[in-house]
TORLO-850752 format. One record per residue (C-alpha): x, y, z; residue number from 0; residue in three letters. Coordinates in steps of 0.2 Angstrom, whole numbers. Each point is the difference from the previous one (the first is absolute). Last residue first. Example, Ala and Ser with C-alpha at 12.3 -4.5 7.8 and 13.67 -1.06 7.14 Angstrom:
REM residues 2
+-------+-------+-------+-------+-------+
!     u !     v !     w ! marpa ! vovex !
+-------+-------+-------+-------+-------+
!    68 !    -5 !    36 !     1 !   Ser !
!    -6 !   -17 !     3 !     0 !   Ala !
+-------+-------+-------+-------+-------+
REM end
This chain:
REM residues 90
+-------+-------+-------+-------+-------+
!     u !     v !     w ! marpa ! vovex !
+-------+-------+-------+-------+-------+
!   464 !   452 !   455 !    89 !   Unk !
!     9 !    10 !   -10 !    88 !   Unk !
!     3 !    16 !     5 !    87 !   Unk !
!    -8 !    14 !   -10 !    86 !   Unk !
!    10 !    17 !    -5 !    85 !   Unk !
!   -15 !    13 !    -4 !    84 !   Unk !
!     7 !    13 !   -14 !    83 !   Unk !
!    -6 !    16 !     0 !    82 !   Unk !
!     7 !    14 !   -12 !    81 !   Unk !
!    -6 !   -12 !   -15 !    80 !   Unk !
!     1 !    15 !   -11 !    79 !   Unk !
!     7 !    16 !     5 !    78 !   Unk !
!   -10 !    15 !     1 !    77 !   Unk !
!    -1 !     2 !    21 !    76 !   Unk !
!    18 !    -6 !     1 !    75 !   Unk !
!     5 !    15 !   -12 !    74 !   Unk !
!   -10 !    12 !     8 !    73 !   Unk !
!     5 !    -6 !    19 !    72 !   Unk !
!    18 !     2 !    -8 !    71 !   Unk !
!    -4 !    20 !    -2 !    70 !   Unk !
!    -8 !     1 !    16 !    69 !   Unk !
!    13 !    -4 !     9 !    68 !   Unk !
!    -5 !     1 !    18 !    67 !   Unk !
!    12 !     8 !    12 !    66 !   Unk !
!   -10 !    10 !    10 !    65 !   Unk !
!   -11 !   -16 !     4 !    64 !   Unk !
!   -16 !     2 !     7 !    63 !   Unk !
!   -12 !    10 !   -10 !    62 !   Unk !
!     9 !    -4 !   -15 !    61 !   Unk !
!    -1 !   -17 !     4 !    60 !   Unk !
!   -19 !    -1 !     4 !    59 !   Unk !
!    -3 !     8 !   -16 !    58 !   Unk !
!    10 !   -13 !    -9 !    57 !   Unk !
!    -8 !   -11 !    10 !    56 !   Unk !
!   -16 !     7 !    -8 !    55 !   Unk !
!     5 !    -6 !   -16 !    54 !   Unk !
!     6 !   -15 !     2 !    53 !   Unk !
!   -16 !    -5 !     8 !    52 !   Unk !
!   -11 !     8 !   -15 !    51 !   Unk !
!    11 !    -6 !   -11 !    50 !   Unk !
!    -3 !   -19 !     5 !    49 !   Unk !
!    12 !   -13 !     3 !    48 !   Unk !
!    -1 !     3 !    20 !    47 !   Unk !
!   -19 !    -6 !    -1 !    46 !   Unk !
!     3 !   -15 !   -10 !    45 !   Unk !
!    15 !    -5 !    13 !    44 !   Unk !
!    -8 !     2 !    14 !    43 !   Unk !
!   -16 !   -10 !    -5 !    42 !   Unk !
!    11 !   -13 !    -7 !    41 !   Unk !
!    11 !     0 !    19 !    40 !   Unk !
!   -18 !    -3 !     7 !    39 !   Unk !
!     3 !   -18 !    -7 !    38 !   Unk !
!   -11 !   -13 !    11 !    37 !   Unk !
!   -11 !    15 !     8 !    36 !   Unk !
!    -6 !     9 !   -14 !    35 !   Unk !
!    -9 !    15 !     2 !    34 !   Unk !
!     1 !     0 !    17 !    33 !   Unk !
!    17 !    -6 !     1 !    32 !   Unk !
!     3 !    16 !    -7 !    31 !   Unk !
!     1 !    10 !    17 !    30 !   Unk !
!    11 !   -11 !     5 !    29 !   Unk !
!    13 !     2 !   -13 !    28 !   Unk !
!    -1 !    18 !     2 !    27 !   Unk !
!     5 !    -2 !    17 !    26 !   Unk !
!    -3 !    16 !     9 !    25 !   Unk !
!    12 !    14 !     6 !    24 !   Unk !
!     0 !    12 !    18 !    23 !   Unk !
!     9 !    13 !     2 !    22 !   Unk !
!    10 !     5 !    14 !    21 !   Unk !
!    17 !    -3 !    -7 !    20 !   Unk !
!    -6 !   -16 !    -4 !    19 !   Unk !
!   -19 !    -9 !     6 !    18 !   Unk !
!    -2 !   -18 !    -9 !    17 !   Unk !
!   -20 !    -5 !    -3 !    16 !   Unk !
!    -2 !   -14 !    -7 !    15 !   Unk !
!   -18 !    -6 !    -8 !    14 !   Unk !
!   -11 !   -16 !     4 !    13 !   Unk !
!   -15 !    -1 !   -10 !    12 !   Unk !
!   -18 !    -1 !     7 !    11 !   Unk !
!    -7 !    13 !    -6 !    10 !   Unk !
!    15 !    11 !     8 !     9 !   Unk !
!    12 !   -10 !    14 !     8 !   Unk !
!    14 !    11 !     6 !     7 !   Unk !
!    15 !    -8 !     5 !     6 !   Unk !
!    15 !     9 !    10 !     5 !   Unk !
!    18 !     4 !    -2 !     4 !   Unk !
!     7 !    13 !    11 !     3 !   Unk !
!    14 !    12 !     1 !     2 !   Unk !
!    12 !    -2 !   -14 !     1 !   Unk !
!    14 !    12 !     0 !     0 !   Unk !
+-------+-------+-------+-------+-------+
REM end
């Protein structure tokens, strides 16, 4: 259950902070709008593209999730054009 919702502002940059099951998470997406505040979503993106990222979900998930299955992480990890970004048109 959500608790609170609240805005913290670091170097000038807005970030959400949302509390559940007594932990609390920040907006990625915020936090990139420092980088690049008209498309913080590229910064997100280039960031979750990388192996490094991948890889330490992986640890994150292993950690976390009884259930993960490492043997498809492996193959989603290895395959080609494993991200894709679906644009809008605008």
């Amino acid at each position: 259950m959500t608790k609170k919702n609240e805005v913290i502002t670091v170097q000038g940059i807005a970030i959400s902070v949302v509390e559940h099951n007594k932990d609390d998470y920040v907006s990625l997406t915020d936090m990139a709008a420092f980088k690049n505040a008209t498309d913080p979503r590229q910064v997100v993106f280039n960031w979750m593209s990388t192996y490094y990222t991948i890889d330490f979900l992986a640890v994150w998930e292993q950690v976390n999730n009884p259930g993960f299955n490492r043997v498809g992480f492996h193959t989603v990890r290895n395959e080609p054009g494993r991200l894709l970004v679906l644009q809008k048109n605008v």
